[in-house]
C-alpha positions in Angstrom: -44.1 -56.3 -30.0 -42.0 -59.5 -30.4 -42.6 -60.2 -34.1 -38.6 -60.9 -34.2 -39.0 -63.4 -31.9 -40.6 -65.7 -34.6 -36.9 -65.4 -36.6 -35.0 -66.1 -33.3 -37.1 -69.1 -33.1 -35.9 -70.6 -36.7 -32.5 -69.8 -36.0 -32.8 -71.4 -32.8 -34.4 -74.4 -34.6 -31.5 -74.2 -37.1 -28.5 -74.4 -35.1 -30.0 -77.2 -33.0 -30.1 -79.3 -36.1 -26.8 -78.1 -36.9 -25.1 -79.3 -33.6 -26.4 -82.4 -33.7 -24.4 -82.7 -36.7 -21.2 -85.0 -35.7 -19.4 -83.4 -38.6 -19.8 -79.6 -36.9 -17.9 -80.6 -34.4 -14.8 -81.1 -36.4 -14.1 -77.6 -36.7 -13.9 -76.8 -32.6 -14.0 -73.0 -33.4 -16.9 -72.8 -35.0 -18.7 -75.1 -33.2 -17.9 -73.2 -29.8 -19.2 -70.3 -31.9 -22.4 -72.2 -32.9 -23.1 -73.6 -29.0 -22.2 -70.0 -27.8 -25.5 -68.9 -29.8 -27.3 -71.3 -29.1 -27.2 -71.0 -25.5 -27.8 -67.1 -26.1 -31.3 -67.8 -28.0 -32.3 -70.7 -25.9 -33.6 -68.6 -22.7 -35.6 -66.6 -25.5 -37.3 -69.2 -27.2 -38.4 -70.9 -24.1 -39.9 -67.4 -22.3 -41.8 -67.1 -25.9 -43.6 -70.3 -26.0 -44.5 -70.2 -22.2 -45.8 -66.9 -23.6 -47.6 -68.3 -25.9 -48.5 -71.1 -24.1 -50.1 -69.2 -21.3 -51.9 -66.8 -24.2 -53.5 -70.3 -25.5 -54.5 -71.2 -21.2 -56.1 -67.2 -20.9 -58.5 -68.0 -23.6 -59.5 -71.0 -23.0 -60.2 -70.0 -18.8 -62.3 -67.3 -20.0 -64.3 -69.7 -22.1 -64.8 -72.2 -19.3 -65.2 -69.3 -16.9 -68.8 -68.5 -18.4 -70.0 -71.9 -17.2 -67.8 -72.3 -14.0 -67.4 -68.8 -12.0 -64.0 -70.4 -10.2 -62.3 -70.6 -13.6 -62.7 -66.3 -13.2 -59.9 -66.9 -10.6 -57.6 -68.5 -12.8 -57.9 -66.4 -15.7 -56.2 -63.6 -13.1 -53.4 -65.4 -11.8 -52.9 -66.3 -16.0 -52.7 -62.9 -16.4 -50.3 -62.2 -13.8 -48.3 -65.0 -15.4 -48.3 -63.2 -18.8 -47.8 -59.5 -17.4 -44.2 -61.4 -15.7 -43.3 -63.1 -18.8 -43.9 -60.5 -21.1 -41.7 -58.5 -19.3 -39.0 -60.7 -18.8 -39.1 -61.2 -22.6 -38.5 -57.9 -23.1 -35.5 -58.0 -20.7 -34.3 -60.5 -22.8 -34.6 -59.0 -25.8 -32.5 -56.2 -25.1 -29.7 -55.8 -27.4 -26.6 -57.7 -25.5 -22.8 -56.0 -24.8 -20.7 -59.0 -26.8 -18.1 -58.1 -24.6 -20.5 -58.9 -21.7 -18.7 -63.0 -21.6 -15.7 -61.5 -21.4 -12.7 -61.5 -18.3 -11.4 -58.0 -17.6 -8.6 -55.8 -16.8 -9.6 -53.9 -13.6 -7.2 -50.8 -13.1 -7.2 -48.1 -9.8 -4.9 -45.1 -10.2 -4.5 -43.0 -7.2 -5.7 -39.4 -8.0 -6.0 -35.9 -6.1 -5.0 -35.9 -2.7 -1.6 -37.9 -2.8 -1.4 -40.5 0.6 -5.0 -40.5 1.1 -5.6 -41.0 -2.6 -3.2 -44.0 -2.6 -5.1 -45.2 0.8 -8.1 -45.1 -1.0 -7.1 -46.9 -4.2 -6.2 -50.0 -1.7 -9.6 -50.2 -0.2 -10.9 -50.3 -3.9 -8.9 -53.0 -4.3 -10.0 -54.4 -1.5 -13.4 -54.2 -2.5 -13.5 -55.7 -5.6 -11.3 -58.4 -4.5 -13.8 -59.2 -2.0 -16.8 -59.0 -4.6 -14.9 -61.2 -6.7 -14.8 -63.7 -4.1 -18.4 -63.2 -3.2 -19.4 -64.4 -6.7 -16.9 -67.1 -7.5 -14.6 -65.3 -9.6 -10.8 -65.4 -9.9 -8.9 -62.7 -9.7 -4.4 -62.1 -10.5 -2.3 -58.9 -9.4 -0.8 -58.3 -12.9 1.0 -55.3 -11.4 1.1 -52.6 -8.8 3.0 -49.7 -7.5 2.7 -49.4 -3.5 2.9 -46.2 -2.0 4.8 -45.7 1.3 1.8 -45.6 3.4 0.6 -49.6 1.9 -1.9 -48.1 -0.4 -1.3 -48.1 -4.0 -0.5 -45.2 -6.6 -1.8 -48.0 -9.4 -2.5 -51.7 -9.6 -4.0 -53.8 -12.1 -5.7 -57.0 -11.6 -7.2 -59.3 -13.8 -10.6 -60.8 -13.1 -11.9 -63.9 -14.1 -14.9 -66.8 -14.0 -13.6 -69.8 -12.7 -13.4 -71.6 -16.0 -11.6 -68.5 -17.3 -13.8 -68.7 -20.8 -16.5 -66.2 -20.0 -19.9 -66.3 -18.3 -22.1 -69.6 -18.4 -25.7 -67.3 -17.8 -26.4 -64.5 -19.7 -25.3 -61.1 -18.1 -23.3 -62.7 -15.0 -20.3 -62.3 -17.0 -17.3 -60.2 -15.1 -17.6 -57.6 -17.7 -21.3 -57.2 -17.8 -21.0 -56.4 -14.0 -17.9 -54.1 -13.8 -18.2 -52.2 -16.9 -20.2 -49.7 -14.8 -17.3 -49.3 -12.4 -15.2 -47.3 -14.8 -14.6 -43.7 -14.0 -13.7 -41.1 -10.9 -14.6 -42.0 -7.5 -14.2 -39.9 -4.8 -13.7 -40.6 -1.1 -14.6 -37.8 1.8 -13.3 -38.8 5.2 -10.6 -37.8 7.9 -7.4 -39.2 6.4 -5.0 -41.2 8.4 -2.7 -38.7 8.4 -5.0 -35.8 9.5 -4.7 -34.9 12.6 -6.9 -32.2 13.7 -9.9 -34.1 12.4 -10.9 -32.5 9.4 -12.7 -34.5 6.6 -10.9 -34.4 3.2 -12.0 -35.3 -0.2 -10.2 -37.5 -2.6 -10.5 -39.6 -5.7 -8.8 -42.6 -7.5 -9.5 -43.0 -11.1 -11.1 -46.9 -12.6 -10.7 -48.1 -15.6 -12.2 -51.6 -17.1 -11.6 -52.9 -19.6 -12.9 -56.2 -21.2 -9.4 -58.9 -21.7 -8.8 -59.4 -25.4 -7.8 -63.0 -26.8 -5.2 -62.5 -29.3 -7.0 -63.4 -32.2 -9.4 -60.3 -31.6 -6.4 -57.5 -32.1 -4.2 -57.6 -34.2 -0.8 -56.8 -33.3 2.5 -56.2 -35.8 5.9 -57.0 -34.1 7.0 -54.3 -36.3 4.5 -51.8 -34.3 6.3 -52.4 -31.3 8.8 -50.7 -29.1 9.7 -52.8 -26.3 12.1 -51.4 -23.5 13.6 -52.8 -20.6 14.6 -51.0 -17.5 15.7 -51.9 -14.0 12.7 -52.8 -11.4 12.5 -50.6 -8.4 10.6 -51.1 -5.0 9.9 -54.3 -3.5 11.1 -57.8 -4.8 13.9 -59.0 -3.6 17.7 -59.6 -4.7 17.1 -59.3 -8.7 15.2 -55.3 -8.2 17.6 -53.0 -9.3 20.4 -55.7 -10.6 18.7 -57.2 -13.6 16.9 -55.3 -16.2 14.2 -57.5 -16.2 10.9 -54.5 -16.0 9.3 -54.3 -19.7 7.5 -51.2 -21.2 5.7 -51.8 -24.6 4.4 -49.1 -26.8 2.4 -49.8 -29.4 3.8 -47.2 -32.4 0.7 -46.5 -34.3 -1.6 -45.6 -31.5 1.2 -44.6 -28.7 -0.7 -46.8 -26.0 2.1 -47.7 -23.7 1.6 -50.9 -21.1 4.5 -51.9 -18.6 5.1 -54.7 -15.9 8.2 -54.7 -13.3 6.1 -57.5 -10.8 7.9 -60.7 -11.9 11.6 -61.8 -11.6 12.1 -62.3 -15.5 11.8 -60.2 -18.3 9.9 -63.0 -20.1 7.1 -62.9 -17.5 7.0 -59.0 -17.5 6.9 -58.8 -21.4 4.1 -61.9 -21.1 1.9 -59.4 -18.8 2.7 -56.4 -20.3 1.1 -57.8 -23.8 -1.7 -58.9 -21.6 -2.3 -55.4 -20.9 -1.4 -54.1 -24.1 -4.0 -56.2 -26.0 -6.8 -55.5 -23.5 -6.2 -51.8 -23.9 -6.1 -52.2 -28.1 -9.5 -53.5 -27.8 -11.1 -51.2 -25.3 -9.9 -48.1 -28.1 -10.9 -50.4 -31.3 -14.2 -50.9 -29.4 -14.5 -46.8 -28.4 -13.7 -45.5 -32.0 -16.2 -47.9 -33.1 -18.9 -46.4 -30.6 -17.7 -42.8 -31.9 -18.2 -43.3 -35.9 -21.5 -45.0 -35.3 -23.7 -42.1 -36.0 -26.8 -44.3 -34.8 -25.0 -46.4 -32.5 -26.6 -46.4 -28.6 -25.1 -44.1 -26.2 -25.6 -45.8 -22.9 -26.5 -43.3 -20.4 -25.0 -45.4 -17.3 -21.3 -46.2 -19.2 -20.1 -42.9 -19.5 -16.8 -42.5 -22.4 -15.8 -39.5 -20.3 -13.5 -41.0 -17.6 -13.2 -38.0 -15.8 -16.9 -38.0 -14.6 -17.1 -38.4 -11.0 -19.4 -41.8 -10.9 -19.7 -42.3 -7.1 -18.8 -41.1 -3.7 -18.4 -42.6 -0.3 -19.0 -40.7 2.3 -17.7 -42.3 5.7 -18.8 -40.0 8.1 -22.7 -41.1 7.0 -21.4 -44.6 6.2 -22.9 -43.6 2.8 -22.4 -44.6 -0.9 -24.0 -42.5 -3.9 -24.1 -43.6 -7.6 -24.6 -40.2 -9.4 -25.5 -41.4 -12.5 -28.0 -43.8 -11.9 -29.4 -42.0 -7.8 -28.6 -44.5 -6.2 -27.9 -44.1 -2.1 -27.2 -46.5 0.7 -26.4 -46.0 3.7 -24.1 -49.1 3.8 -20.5 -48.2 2.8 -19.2 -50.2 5.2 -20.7 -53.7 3.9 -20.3 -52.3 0.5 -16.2 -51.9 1.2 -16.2 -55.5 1.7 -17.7 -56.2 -1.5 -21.3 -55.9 -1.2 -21.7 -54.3 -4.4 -24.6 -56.3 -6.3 -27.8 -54.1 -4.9 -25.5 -50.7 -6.2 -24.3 -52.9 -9.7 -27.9 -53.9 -10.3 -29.3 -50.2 -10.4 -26.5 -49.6 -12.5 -27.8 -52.8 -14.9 -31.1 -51.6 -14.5 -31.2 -48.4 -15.3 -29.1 -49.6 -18.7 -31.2 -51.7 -19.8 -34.3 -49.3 -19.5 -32.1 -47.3 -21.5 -32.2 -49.7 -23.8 -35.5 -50.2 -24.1 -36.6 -46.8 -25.0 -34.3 -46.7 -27.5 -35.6 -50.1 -29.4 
């Protein structure tokens, strides 16, 4: 069952020698790259040999156990041990996400059912702000569009760990936690603005996408159209008097990223590329996925963005993951960012997927 482990054990041996090398650490990059793994394998290599370790303390209870009936005790509680760790070894074998370190780009577009859907898109926002607070991440408005009734019609926000360089544990990174939120969710209560008490149903599209440093996509200042416009809505004396809003499209693949938020042109180009280069990745990474004839098809992260993921229901104060079954009947908790019970079915059920497929 784990006869790779034996391989992850000699490279794990190998790059320990290697960092303790003075000279590795001349070349920063690599050696980042180099501790990076390390820290990857090292959770492995320690469940294996308490594994092991525990394999070696079965026997040996069993042989003592014919001369002393207490040791029969111990030999089941050493089997317990090794049911747990054998599981959580093959947890930890599951093939990673490399994007699962990574900051994102969080996007909410308002969808069907105009004010309400705007409405809506704020308490998303709302939402994962809060979440990101709960768990000690940062998070930056990179740009929104308000709509007149103080939801949004679209806002992006970029989320972050506090040292802005990715996760320090394995699968706590904001990408291997909000990669699951991508898609349609839909909303069914009595709108603000109805008044004979009806219950209406809305959406608001999500879309997440993992932030790209610049040296992972590769962009040609000849492959870019950049336009400048006049801001509109709020921001003071410089909206509509400056043309200091940027749209980028990027020519060879006609994906299109725009900022009006800040008071310079500068600062809107500087966000807009932000955006740009996180949403270069997300396609490299898709038509990647697509030409893999044997590459994994998660069955939580669904490439269809169209897919209704979730709904919240407020008259039952409920919240339903369709992909994965998951119901609570918490929406209200869950709206101000309780969302690691209904993330971690999402997880889960992922990396069951996984397994069958190894």
């Amino acid at each position: 069952m784990f006869e790779a482990v034996e391989e992850l054990v000699g490279e794990h041996a190998d790059l320990e020698k290697k960092l303790a090398d003075p000279s590795v650490h001349a070349d920063q990059a690599n050696a980042r790259k180099l501790n990076k793994r390390y820290a990857e394998l090292t959770p492995i290599v320690a469940t294996y040999r308490a594994w092991k370790q525990t394999g070696d303390d079965i026997e040996t209870a069993r042989e003592l156990a014919h001369d002393d009936p207490d040791f029969a005790a111990e030999v089941k509680q050493l089997e317990k041990d090794r049911d747990e760790l054998t599981e959580k070894l093959r947890l930890l074998l599951v093939p990673r996400d490399p994007s699962d370190d990574k900051d994102v780009i969080l996007e909410i577009k308002a969808g069907a059912g105009g004010d309400e859907s705007a409405l809506f898109a704020g308490d998303l926002l709302r939402m994962y702000l809060r979440y990101a607070e709960r768990v000690g991440w940062k998070t930056e408005i990179i740009d929104a569009t308000e709509s007149e009734l103080g939801g949004y019609k679209d806002v992006q926000v970029a989320v972050k760990t506090k040292g802005g360089n990715g996760a320090t544990e394995p699968g706590q990174g904001v990408w291997a936690r909000l990669k699951y939120e991508g898609g349609v969710h839909r909303v069914q209560r009595v709108p603000a603005t109805e008044s004979a008490g009806r219950i209406h149903t809305s959406a608001a599209g999500v879309l997440v996408t993992p932030e790209a440093e610049e040296v992972e996509v590769e962009i040609h200042a000849n492959d870019l159209r950049i336009d400048v416009y006049r801001s509109s809505g709020p921001g003071g004396q410089s909206v509509n008097t400056t043309d200091s809003a940027v749209r980028i499209t990027h020519l060879p693949t006609g994906i299109v990223a725009s900022c009006q938020n800040e008071k310079s042109q500068l600062q809107n180009k500087e966000q807009a590329m932000r955006i740009l280069r996180s949403r270069l990745l997300a396609a490299a990474q898709e038509e990647a996925e697509s030409k893999a004839a044997d590459a994994r098809r998660s069955q939580v992260r669904t490439v269809d963005r169209s897919e209704k993921i979730r709904t919240y229901n407020f008259p039952e104060n409920r919240i339903s993951d369709h992909r994965v079954g998951f119901k609570a009947y918490n929406l209200d908790q869950v709206l101000d960012g309780d969302l690691d019970a209904m993330i971690q079915a999402c997880v889960d059920a992922d990396s069951a997927a996984k397994l069958a497929a190894a």
